[in-house]
Structures are given as C-alpha cells and as structure tokens.
C-alpha positions in Angstrom: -18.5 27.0 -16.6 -21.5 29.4 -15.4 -25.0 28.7 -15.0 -27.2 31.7 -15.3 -31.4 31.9 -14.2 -33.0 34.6 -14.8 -35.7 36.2 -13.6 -38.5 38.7 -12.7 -39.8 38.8 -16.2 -43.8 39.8 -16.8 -46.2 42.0 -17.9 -46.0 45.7 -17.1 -48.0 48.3 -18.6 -46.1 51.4 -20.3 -44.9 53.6 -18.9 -43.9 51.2 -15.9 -40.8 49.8 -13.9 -39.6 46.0 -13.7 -35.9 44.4 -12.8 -35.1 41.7 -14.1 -32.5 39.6 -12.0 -29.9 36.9 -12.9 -28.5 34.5 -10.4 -25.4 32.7 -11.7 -23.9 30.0 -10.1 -19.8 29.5 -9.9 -17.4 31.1 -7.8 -15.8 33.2 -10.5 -18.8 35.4 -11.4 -16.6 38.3 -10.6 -13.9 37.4 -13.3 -17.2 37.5 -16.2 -18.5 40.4 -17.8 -22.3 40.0 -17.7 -24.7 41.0 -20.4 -28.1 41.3 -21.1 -29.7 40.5 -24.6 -33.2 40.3 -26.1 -34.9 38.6 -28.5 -38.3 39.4 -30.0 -40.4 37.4 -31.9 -39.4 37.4 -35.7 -36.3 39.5 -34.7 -32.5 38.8 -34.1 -31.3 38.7 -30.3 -29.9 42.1 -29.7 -27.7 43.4 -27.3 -28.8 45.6 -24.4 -26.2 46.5 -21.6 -23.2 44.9 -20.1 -21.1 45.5 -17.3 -18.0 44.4 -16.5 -16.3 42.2 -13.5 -16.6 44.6 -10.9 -19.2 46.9 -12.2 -16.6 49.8 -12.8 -17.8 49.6 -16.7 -21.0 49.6 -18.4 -22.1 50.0 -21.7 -25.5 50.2 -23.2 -27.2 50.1 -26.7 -28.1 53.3 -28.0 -32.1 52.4 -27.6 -32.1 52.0 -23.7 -29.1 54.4 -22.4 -30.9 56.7 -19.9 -33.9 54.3 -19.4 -32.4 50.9 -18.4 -29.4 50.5 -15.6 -27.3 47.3 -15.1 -26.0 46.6 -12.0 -24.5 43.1 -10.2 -24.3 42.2 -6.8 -20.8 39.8 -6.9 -21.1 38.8 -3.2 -24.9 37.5 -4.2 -23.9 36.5 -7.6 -26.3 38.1 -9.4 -26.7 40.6 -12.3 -29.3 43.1 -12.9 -31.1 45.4 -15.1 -33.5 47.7 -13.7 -36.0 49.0 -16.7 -38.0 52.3 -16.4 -40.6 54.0 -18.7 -41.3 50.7 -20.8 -42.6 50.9 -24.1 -44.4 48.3 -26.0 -41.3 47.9 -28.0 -39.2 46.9 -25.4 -41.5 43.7 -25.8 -39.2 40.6 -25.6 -37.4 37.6 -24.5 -34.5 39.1 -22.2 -31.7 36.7 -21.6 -28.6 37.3 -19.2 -25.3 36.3 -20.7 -21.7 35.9 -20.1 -18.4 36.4 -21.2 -14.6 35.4 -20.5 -13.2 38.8 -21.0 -13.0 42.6 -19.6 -14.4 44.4 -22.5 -17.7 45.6 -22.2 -18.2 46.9 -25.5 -18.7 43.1 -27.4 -21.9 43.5 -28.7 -22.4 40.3 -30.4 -24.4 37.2 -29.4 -21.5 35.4 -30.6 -19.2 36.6 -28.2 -20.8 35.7 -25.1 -20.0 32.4 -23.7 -22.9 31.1 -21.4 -26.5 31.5 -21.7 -29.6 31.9 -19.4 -32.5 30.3 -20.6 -34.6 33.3 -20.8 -37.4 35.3 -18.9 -40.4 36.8 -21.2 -41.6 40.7 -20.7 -44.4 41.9 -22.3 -45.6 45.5 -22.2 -49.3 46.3 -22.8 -50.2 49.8 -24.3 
C-alpha cells in the first residue's frame, strides 16, 4: 500500500514553467513505477509520463515528449514532472499514480494501482 499527495499545481500563464511534485509515503516506493495522468473537464484521464523504479526508464505520451520531464527522488520519496512551454490545453487535473510492475509503457488508468487525489493546473492564454 502507497499513499501519494500531490502537489505544486496552479495557474501559470502560457508559455510558462511549473513542477508538479508527488510525495508518497511507504518504504517500497523504489519497487513502483510512478505515473502521471490528467483529467480535464468533460474528458477521460489520460496518461502523461511514467518512469520506472529507479528512473532508468521513462516514457511519455506523444503530446508532451520534449516539453514535460519526469523525474523521482527515491531517497525523498517523491516523483516529479517538470512542465515547460504550457499551453492552455495542457489545462487539467494532474494526478500521480502507481503501479506494481517494471513496465513503463502501461498506459491505462486501469493499470495503475494507487491514486493521488489530484492537484489542479490551469493555464491562462
């Protein structure tokens, strides 16, 4: 069992930076790949980046590769994902996950396990 807080979430204009942080609690975080999903309003949760136990392996959907980086911190137990050149679009609910596993590439909500409550970004034009 893993309890994940997010946080770092607000409003940003475009064009601007933000990282959202995780904390998770446990003393397995290392043995959990960590995602990052988001959710706006009237759409499906989507998935945004992963990275695996010890942040050899990362994988991002197509929409935020080369503007978003995930990182984690396993001594501090925390996950990352530092977002660049924001667009109104990337508008949304962004919720840390996690999953038993070592594949990165699990893009479902489905297959994460445990679930932060969420931290809203909003990005103004």
């Amino acid at each position: 069992q893993v309890q994940l807080v997010e946080s770092g979430g607000g409003l940003v204009q475009a064009g601007g930076s933000l990282r959202l942080s995780c904390a998770a609690s446990g003393r397995t975080f290392s043995s959990y790949v960590m995602g990052w999903f988001r959710q706006a309003p009237g759409k499906e949760r989507e998935f945004v980046a992963a990275i695996s136990g010890n942040g050899d392996n990362t994988y991002y959907a197509h929409s935020v590769k080369g503007q978003f980086t995930i990182s984690r911190d396993n001594v501090k137990n925390t996950v990352y994902l530092q977002m660049n050149g924001l667009k109104p679009e990337d508008t949304a609910v962004y919720y840390c996950a996690a999953r038993i596993g070592v594949r990165v590439d699990r893009l479902k909500a489905g297959e994460y396990d445990f679930w932060g409550q969420g931290t809203q970004l909003t990005v103004s034009s």
